[in-house]
C-alpha positions in Angstrom: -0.3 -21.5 1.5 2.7 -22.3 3.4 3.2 -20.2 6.4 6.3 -17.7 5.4 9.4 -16.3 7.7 8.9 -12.7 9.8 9.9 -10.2 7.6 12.1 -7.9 9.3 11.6 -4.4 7.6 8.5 -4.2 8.7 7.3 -1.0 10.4 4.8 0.1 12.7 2.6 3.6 11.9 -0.4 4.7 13.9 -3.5 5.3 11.9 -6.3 7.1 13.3 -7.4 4.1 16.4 -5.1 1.4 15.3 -1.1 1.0 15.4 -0.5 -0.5 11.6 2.2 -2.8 10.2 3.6 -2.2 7.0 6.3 -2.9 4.9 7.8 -0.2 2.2 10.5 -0.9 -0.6 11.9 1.6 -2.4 14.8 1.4 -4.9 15.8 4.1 -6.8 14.0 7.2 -8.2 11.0 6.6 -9.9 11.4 7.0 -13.7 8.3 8.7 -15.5 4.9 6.9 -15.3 5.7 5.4 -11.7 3.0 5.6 -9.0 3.9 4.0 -5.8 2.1 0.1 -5.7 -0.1 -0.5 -2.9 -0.4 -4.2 -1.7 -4.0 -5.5 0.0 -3.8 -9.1 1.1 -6.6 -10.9 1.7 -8.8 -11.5 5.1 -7.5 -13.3 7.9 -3.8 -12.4 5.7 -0.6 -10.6 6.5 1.9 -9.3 5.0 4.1 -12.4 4.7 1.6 -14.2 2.4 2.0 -11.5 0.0 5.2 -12.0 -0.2 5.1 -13.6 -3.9 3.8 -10.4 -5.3 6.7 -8.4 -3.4 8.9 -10.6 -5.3 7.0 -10.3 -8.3 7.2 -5.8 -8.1 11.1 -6.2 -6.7 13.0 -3.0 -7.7 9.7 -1.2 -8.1 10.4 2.6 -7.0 8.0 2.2 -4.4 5.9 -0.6 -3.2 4.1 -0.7 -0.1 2.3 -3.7 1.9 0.1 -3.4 5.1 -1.7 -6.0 7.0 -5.3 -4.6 7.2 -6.8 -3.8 10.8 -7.8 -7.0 12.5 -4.8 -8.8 10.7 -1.5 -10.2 11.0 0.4 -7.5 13.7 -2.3 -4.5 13.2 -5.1 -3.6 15.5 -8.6 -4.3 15.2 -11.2 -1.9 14.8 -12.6 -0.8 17.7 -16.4 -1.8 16.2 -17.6 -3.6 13.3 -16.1 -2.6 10.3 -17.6 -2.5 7.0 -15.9 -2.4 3.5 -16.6 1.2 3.3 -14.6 2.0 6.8 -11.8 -0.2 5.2 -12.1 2.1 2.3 -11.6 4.9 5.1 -8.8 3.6 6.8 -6.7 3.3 3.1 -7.2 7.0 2.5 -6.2 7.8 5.8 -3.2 5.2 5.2 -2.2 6.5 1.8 -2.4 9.9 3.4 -0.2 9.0 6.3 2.2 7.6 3.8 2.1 10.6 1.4 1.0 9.3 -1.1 -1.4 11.0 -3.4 -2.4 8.2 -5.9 -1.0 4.3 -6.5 -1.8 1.6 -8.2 -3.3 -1.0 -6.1 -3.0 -4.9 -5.7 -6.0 -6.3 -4.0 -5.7 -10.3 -3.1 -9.5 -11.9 -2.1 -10.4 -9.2 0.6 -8.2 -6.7 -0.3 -9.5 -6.8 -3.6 -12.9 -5.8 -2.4 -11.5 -2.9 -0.5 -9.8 -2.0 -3.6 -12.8 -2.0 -5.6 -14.7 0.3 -3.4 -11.5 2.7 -2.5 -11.2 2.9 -6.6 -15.2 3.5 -7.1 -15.4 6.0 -4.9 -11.9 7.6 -4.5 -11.1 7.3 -8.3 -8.3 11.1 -8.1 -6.6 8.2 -5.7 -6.0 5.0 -7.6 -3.6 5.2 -10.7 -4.4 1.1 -12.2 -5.6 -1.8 -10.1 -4.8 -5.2 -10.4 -7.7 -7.1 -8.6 -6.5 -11.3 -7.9 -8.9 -13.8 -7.4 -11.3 -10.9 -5.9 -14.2 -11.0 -3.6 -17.1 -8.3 -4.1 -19.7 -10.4 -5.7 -22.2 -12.2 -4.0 -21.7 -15.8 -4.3 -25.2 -17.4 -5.5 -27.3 -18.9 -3.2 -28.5 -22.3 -2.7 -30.4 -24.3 -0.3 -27.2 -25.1 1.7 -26.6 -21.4 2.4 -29.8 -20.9 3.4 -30.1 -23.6 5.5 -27.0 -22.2 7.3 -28.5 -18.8 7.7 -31.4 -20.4 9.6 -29.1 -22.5 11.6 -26.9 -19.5 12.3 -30.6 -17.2 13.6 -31.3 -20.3 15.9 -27.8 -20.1 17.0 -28.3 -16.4 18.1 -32.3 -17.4 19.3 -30.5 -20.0 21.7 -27.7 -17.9 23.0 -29.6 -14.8 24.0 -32.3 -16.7 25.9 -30.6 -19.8 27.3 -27.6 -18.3 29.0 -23.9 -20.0 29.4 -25.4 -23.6 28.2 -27.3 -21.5 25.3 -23.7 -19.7 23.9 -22.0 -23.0 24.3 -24.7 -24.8 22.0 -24.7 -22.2 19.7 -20.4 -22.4 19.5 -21.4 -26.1 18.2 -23.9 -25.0 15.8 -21.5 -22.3 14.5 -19.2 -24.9 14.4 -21.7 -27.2 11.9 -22.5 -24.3 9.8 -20.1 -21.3 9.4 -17.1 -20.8 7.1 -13.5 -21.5 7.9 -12.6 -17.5 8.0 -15.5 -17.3 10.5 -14.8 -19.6 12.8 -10.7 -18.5 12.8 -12.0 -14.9 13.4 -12.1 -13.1 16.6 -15.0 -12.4 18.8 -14.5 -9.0 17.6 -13.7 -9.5 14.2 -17.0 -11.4 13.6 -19.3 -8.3 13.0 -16.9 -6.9 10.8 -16.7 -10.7 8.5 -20.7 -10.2 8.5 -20.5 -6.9 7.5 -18.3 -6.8 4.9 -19.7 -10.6 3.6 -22.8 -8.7 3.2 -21.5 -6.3 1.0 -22.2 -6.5 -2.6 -19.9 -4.6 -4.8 -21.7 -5.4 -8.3 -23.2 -1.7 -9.2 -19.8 -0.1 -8.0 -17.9 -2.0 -10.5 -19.3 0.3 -13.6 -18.1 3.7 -11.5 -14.4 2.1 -11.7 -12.2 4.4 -13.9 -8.6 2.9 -13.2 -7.5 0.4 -16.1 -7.8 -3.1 -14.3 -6.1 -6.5 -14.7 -8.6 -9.1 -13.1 -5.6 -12.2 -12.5 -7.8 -15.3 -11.8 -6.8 -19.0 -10.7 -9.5 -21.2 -12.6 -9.0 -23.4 -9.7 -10.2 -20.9 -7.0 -13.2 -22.2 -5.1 -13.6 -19.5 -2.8 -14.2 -17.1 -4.8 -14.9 -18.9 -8.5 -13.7 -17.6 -12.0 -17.3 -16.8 -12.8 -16.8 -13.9 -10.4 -13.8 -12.5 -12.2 -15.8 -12.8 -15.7 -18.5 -11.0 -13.9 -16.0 -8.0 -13.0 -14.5 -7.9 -16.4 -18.1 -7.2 -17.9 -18.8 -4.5 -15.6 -15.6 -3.1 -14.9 -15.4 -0.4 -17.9 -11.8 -0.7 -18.8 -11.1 -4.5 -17.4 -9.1 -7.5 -18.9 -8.8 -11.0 -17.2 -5.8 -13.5 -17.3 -6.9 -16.9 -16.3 -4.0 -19.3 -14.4 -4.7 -22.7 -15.7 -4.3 -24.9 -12.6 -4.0 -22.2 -9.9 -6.3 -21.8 -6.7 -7.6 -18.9 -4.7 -4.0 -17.8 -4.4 -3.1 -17.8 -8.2 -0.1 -15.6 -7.2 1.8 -17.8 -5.3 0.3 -20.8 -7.4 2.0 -20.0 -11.2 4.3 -17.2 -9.5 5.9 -16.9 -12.8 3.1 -16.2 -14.8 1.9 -13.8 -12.3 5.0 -11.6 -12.2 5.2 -11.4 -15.8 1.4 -9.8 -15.9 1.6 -7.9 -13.2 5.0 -6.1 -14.3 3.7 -5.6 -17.7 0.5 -4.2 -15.9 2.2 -1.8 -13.6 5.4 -0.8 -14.6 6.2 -1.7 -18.2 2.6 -0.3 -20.0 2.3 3.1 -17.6 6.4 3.8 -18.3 5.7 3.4 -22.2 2.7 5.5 -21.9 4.5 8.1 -20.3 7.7 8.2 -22.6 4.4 8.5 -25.3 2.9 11.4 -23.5 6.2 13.3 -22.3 5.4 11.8 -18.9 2.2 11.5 -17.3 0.9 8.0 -16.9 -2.0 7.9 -19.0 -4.6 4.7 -20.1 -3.6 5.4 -24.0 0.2 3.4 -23.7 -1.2 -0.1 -23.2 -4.3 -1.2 -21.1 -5.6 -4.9 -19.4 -5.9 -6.2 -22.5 -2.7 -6.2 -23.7 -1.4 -7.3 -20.0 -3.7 -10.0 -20.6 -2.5 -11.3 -23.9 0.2 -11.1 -22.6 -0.1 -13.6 -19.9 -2.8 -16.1 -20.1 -5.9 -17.1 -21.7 -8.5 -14.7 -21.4 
């Protein structure tokens, strides 16, 4: 993605250890079925590359976007964080921003911290809209194992060969780890290990929110089989494919995307709610019909 402009309404909220940035757009008065929208981007990601989804929600009631601790102009964690202390930090967030329950947007990263916040936390998420997700393991080959055992010699080397020892093992990083590795902090690196390791697939059943699972069938960092994985395990899951788009589908066919995600989160829980004299409820249109709506499934 191309880098995008500063935006200026950001804001700055301390949460527990770490000073936050956010952004918040409200317009108007929510009408019946609104929940305020809740925007995750993905790691190494700030708010300004979520901008196309802002763009798709404008003149939402309220929508909110944050760049995650150890991102964009908020503070790392202190210690290594895992996707469950992520999962932490939102509660604390939504709490901060008195918010009881939203619908949540998770991009890549954010999706994953969207899928164990909604697991776990499910009185807290209204629907969730999960793009080009991480939370499945990717499968294993002998490349990936060959790194692993490039990466322990790495450490081996380093711990007993001194200043010579870390350089060689920078170069043997260099050789084997991913782009999001090598870009990350010192600091950050634990928490990239920790929540890489994490393996969301048994969570994904303990989902209740109604979930739109928007997929670029180009994405090779985290591959459509991963999204058809989600929407067999997610109970109440559809999945719009965008022919042509990458790992950032949104920004890719950003007309597509709005229309799916509007149907998603404003259009089918407003309809619901004029239905059921005003509390957003699954019944008034679910994934699927978001889906058909958008893309091929």
């Amino acid at each position: 993605m191309l880098a995008q402009a500063k935006l200026e309404d950001g804001q700055i909220v301390q949460i527990g250890a770490q000073k936050v940035r956010y952004v918040r757009r409200k317009a108007g008065e929510a009408a019946p079925g609104d929940l305020p929208i809740v925007i995750l981007p993905g790691w190494g990601a700030h708010i300004e590359a979520v901008g196309p989804i802002l763009a798709a929600l404008e003149g939402a009631s309220d929508v909110i976007a944050l760049d995650l601790p150890g991102f964009g102009d908020s503070d790392p964690p202190e210690q290594a964080w895992d996707v469950d202390a992520y999962a932490r930090f939102m509660i604390h967030f939504l709490d901060e921003m008195a918010v009881d329950r939203a619908h949540l947007v998770g991009h890549s990263h954010g999706g994953r911290v969207s899928i164990a916040l909604a697991a776990d936390e499910p009185d807290r998420v209204g629907r969730l809209l999960l793009i080009d997700s991480a939370g499945i393991p990717p499968k294993r080959g002998w490349r990936y194992r060959r790194r692993v055992a490039v990466a322990k010699l790495g450490r081996l080397v380093a711990k007993v060969g001194g200043g010579p020892g870390r350089r060689l093992q920078e170069r043997m990083r260099a050789r084997v780890a991913s782009r999001d590795y090598l870009e990350a902090s010192e600091a950050m690196r634990g928490t990239f290990r920790a929540v890489i390791a994490s393996d969301l697939t048994e969570r994904l059943p303990r989902i209740q929110a109604s979930t739109l699972l928007v997929w670029g069938d180009q994405d090779d960092d985290t591959p459509l089989w991963m999204g058809q994985r989600m929407e067999e395990r997610i109970p109440d899951a559809g999945l719009v494919v965008l022919e042509g788009a990458g790992h950032y589908s949104y920004a890719d066919s950003p007309g597509q995307f709005r229309a799916v995600a509007r149907q998603f989160l404003l259009e089918q829980p407003r309809q619901a709610a004029a239905k059921e004299g005003g509390a957003e409820r699954p019944a008034g249109g679910g994934p699927e019909d978001a889906a058909a709506e958008g893309g091929s499934l």
